[in-house]
N, C-alpha and C positions, 0 to 999 in steps of 0.2 A: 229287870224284866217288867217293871212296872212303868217304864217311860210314857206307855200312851195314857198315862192316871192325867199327865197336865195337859196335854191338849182337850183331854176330855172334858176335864175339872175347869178350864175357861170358856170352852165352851158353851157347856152349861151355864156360865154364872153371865155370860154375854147376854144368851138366849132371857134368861129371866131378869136383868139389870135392862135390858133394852125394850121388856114388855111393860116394866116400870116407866120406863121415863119418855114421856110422850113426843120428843122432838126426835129421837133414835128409831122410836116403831116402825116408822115408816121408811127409812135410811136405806135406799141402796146400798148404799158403803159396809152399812153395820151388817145387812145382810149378809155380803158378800164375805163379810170375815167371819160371820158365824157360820157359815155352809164350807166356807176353807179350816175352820178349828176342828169343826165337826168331819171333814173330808180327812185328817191326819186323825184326827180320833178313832174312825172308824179302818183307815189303813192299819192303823198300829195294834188295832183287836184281831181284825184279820190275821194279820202275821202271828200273831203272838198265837191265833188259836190254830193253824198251818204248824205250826212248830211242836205245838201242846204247850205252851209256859202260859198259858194268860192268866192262872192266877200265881203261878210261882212267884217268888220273890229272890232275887238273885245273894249274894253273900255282899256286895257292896250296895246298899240299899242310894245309897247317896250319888253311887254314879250313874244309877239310871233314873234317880230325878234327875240330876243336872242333863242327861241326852233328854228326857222330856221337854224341859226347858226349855234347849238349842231348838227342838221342832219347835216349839208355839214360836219363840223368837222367830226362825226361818219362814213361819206361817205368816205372823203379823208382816215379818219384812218384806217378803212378797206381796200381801197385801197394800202396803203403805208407798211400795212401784207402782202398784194398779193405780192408786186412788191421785198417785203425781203424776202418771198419764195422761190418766183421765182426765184433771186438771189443765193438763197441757191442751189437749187437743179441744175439749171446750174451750180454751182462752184465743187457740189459733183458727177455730172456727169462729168464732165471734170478731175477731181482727177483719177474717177472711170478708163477714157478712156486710162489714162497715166499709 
């Protein structure tokens, strides 16, 4: 029941590790993964408080961190599409330009 604690929990530490390091602050990129951690963070409070569980803690404490996990995983992995696209289509628009 506590699956959204790790989308949360990297979130956060995104948000504050990228206010730190001054080549990040300004990152498109990093934003766009802190606003996607935080987007599954904030689904997975939603649901859980739709349901009533958000502070329950389930009898297999271990298998709802590891479904937290698979979301940030599934989060980062979609982000890390975006950011190969992205890549892409900068590379094929700068071809294009040449």
């Amino acid at each position: 029941m506590v699956c959204y604690a790790v989308p949360t929990t990297a979130a956060f530490i995104l948000h504050f590790v990228r206010g730190k390091k001054p080549s990040w602050r300004d990152s498109q990129r990093y934003k766009s993964l802190n606003l996607l951690l935080f987007g599954g963070a904030i689904f997975g409070i939603i649901d859980h408080l739709w349901n009533g569980e958000l502070f329950l803690v389930g009898p297999n404490i271990l298998s709802d961190l590891t479904l937290g996990f698979a979301i940030t995983l599934a989060i980062m992995g979609v982000w890390g599409v975006m950011v190969y696209l992205e890549e892409i289509s900068q590379k094929s628009t700068s071809k294009a330009a040449n």
